[in-house]
C-alpha positions as CSV (number, residue, x, y, z in Angstrom):
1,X,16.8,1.2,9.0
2,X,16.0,-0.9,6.0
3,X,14.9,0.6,2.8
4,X,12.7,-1.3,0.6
5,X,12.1,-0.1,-3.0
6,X,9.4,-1.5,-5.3
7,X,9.2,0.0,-8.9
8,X,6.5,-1.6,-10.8
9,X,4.1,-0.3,-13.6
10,X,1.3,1.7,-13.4
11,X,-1.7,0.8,-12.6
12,X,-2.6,-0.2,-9.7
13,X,-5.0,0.9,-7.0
14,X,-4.2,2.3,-4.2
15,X,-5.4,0.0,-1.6
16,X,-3.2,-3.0,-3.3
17,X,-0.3,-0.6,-3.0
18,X,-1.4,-0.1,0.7
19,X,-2.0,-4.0,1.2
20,X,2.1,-4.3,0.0
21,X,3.4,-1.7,1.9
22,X,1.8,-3.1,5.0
23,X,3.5,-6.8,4.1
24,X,6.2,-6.0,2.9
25,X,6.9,-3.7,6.0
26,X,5.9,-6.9,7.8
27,X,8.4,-8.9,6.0
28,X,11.0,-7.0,7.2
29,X,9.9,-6.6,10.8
30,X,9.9,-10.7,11.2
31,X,12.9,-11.3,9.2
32,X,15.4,-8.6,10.4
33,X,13.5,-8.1,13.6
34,X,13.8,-4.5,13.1
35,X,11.7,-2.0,14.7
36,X,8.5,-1.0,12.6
37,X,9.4,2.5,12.3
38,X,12.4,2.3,11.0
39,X,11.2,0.4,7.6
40,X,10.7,2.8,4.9
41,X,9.1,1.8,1.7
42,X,9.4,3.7,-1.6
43,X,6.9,2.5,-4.3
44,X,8.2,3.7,-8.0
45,X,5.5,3.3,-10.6
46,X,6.1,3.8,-14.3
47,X,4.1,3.8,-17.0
48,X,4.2,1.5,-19.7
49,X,5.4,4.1,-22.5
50,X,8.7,4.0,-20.1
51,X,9.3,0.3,-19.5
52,X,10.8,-1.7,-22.4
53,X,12.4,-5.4,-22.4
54,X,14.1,-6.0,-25.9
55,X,13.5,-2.6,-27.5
56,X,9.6,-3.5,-26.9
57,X,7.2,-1.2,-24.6
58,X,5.1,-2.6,-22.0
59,X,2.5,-0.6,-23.9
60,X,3.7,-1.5,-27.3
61,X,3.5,-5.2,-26.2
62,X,-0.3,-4.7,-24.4
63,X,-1.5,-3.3,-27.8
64,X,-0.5,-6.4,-30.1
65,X,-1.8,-8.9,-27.5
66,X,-5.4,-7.3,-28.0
67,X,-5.1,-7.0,-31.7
């Protein structure tokens, strides 16, 4: 059964969540040729106060661009 995880900031609505999900799943159906029901997806979101890339949050870094 594969297992595909996505973890990804916050933010987006839930039809483009959906919309992955369903191609993602699709993805994995063609190119393992496993059986639909057995894909799982797990979609992590994370806000931007808990996502940093050199000591710099995705919020922090959102802020100075519209400054």
């Amino acid at each position: 059964m594969p297992l595909i995880q996505v973890t990804m900031r916050e933010g987006r609505d839930a039809a483009r969540i959906r919309a992955m999900i369903t191609a993602l799943t699709e993805a994995a159906v063609d190119s393992l040729a496993a059986p639909k029901e057995s894909v799982r997806v797990i979609v992590n979101e994370v806000p931007g106060t808990h996502w940093a890339n050199g000591d710099v949050t995705l919020e922090e870094k959102a802020a100075k661009q519209t400054q």
